[in-house]
N, C-alpha and C positions, 0 to 999 in steps of 0.2 A: 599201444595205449600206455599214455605214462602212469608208472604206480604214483599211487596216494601219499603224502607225504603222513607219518604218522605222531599225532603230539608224543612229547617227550614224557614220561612217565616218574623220571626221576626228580627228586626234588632240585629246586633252583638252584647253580653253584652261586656264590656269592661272586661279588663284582674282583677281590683279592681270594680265588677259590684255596682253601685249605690244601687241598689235595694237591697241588701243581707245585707250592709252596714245600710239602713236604718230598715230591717228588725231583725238584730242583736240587734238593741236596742229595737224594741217595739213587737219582738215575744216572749217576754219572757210571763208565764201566771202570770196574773194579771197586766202587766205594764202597758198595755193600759189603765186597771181602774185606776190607779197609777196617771197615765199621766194626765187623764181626771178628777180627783176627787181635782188635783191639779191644772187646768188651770185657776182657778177664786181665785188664790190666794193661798199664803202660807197655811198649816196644820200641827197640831199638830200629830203627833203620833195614839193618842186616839181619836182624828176626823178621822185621815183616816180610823182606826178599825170599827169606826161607821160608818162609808159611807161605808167600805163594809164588812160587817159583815159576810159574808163567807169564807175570808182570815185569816188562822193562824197568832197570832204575829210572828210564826219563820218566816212566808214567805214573811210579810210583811217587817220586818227588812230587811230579804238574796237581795228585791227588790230593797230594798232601796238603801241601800249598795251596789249594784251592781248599780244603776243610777247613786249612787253620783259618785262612782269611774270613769264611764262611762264620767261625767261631765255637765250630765243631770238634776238633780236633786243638789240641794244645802242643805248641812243642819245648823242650825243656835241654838247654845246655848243660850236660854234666862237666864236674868239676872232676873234669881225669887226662891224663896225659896219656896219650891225647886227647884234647877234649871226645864225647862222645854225645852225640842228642837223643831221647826218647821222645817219643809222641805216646799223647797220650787223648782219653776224650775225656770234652769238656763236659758239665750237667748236661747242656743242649744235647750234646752227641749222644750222651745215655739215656736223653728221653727219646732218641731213635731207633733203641736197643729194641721195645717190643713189636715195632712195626718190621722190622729185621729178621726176628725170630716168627713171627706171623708169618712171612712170606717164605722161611724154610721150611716149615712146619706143612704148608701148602704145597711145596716142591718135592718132600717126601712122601707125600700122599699120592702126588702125581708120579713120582719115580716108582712106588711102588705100584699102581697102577699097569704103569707101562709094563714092570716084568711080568706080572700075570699074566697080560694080554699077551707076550710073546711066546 
């Protein structure tokens, strides 16, 4: 016997849902590190490699590049020989900071969790 299909309880997404829209920009892998490695200010390149040293530079770059175009992320040529570029976030990117910080905030609750139970 087939189960019952059961109405949806949540409220209606809209036809442009909020959520998918915000999730388009920070589900990408690694942007939330992206996002978070950058919230206390501008970085170079070869700082963010070193903040996350598990990121390829091709992947680092394709993120990049995909923020900045996004309008998330800013990047900035310095006037140094040799030149050097920072990235930095834009307002937009900083209004991403507390949805960021919500979902680590979650992660710690859950990390901690986990050690108790072990």
């Amino acid at each position: 016997m087939a189960l019952k299909i059961r109405k949806n309880q949540s409220p209606p997404a809209p036809y442009d849902c909020p959520l998918s829209e915000c999730l388009s920009i920070i589900g990408g892998a690694w942007t939330p590190n992206i996002l978070w490695n950058l919230s206390a200010g501008a970085r170079r390149f070869s700082e963010l490699r070193h903040d996350m040293p598990k990121i390829s530079a091709k992947m680092l770059t394709t993120r990049l590049k995909e923020l900045e175009e996004k309008g998330i992320v800013e990047r900035s040529v310095l006037p140094t020989s040799p030149p050097s570029v920072e990235y930095a976030l834009t307002r937009e990117g900083r209004e991403l900071l507390p949805a960021i910080e919500a979902i680590a905030a979650v992660g710690r609750k859950l990390k901690r969790k986990r050690k108790k139970a072990a």
